[in-house]
C-alpha positions, 0 to 999 in steps of 0.5 A: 635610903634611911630605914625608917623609909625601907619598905620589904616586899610583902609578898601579897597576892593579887587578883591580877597576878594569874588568871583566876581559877575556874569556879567549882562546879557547885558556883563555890570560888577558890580562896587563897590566903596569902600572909607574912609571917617572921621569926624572932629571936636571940642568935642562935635559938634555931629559927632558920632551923625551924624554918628549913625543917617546916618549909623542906624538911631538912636540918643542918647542924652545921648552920650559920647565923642569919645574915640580914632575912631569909625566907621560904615560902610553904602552902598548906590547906585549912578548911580547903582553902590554901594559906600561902606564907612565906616565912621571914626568918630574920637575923638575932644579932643587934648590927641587923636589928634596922634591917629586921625590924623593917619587916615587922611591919608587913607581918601577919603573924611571928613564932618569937623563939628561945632556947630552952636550954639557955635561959638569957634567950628567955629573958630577952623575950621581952625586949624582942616582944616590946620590938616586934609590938612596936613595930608589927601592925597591933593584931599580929598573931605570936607565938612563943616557942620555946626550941632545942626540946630535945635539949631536955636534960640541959633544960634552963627555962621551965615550961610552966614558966614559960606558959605563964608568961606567954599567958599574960602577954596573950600570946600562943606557946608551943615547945619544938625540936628543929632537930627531931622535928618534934611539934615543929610542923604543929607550931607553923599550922596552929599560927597560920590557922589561927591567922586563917580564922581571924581573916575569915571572921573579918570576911564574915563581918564585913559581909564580904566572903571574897576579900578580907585583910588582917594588917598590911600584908595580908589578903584573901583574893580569887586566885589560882593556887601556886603550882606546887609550890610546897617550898620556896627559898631565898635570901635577902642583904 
């Protein structure tokens, strides 16, 4: 199949995939937000680092480079509705760069990471944010993350300059350690809130509070809650 006809699941939820939840005694219906959100950047910044610290909590400095996609699914709670994401983390080597890119195109949301203490990571920001707006659907939410804050004292990109660039390309920014967790469950609830509040000034608009989309992956439908399903994990290619 050529990769211009690849199609990645999106992982969306359905309003047939589960019974619907009960409504709450007050006639109020549950509301699940399910969306799709990728990790770029260079080889080596700390994606799949910064996904397994925020999906299980854990590190491992013996990681290895992404081969193709990974993902991990975790759920947590804004305004009482849940926003379920699973999280793509995608491969930073150029051999894999069809296959990642594939999986733009469902993305609601990308943490775009460098290495602050490598500065090549933080110029070739700017290759992966002209990819990822080439390819992801035009209202995707991006954050730049600047990794390996606890690498302060081998520093390479300054913050200031960073926060301007991140500033002129309307994007997000936060700096986060993988290693000691440092704002990295902070960076996946800022994006994914601020995803919550473009699905549901979208709902308000169209003046339909149970269903609303934001790009190709995303939806807000009457669903149960998954069952503790704090974290999810696999592999793809």
């Amino acid at each position: 199949m050529a990769n211009d006809e690849y199609d990645p699941p999106l992982y969306r939820q359905s309003s047939t995939a589960r019974p619907p939840f009960p409504p709450a005694p007050n006639g109020a219906t549950v509301l699940t937000l399910v969306v799709l959100v990728v990790l770029i950047g260079d080889s080596g910044v700390g994606k799949s680092n910064l996904l397994s610290r925020f999906t299980r909590n854990e590190f491992n400095l013996d990681s290895k480079s992404t081969i193709g996609v990974e993902f991990a699914t975790r759920s947590i709670q804004v305004d009482s509705k849940t926003i379920k994401a699973p999280i793509w983390d995608t491969a930073g080597q150029e051999r894999y760069r069809a296959i990642t890119s594939a999986y733009y195109r469902g993305a609601v949301g990308a943490l775009l990471v460098y290495d602050i203490s490598k500065h090549q990571t933080y110029e070739n920001v700017t290759r992966w944010l002209k990819e990822l707006r080439d390819h992801a659907d035009a209202n995707i939410v991006i954050m730049l993350v600047g990794n390996k804050s606890d690498l302060r004292h081998l520093r390479a990109v300054p913050t200031e300059e960073a926060k301007a660039f991140a500033s002129e390309n309307h994007l997000s920014f936060i700096e986060t350690s993988a290693l000691d967790a440092s704002n990295v469950e902070l960076a996946f609830q800022n994006i994914l809130t601020e995803i919550y509040r473009i699905v549901s000034s979208k709902a308000l608009d169209s003046g339909d509070g149970a269903q609303a989309t934001i790009g190709a992956g995303t939806n807000i439908s009457l669903s149960k809650p998954a069952d503790d399903e704090a974290s999810k994990s696999g592999k793809c290619c």
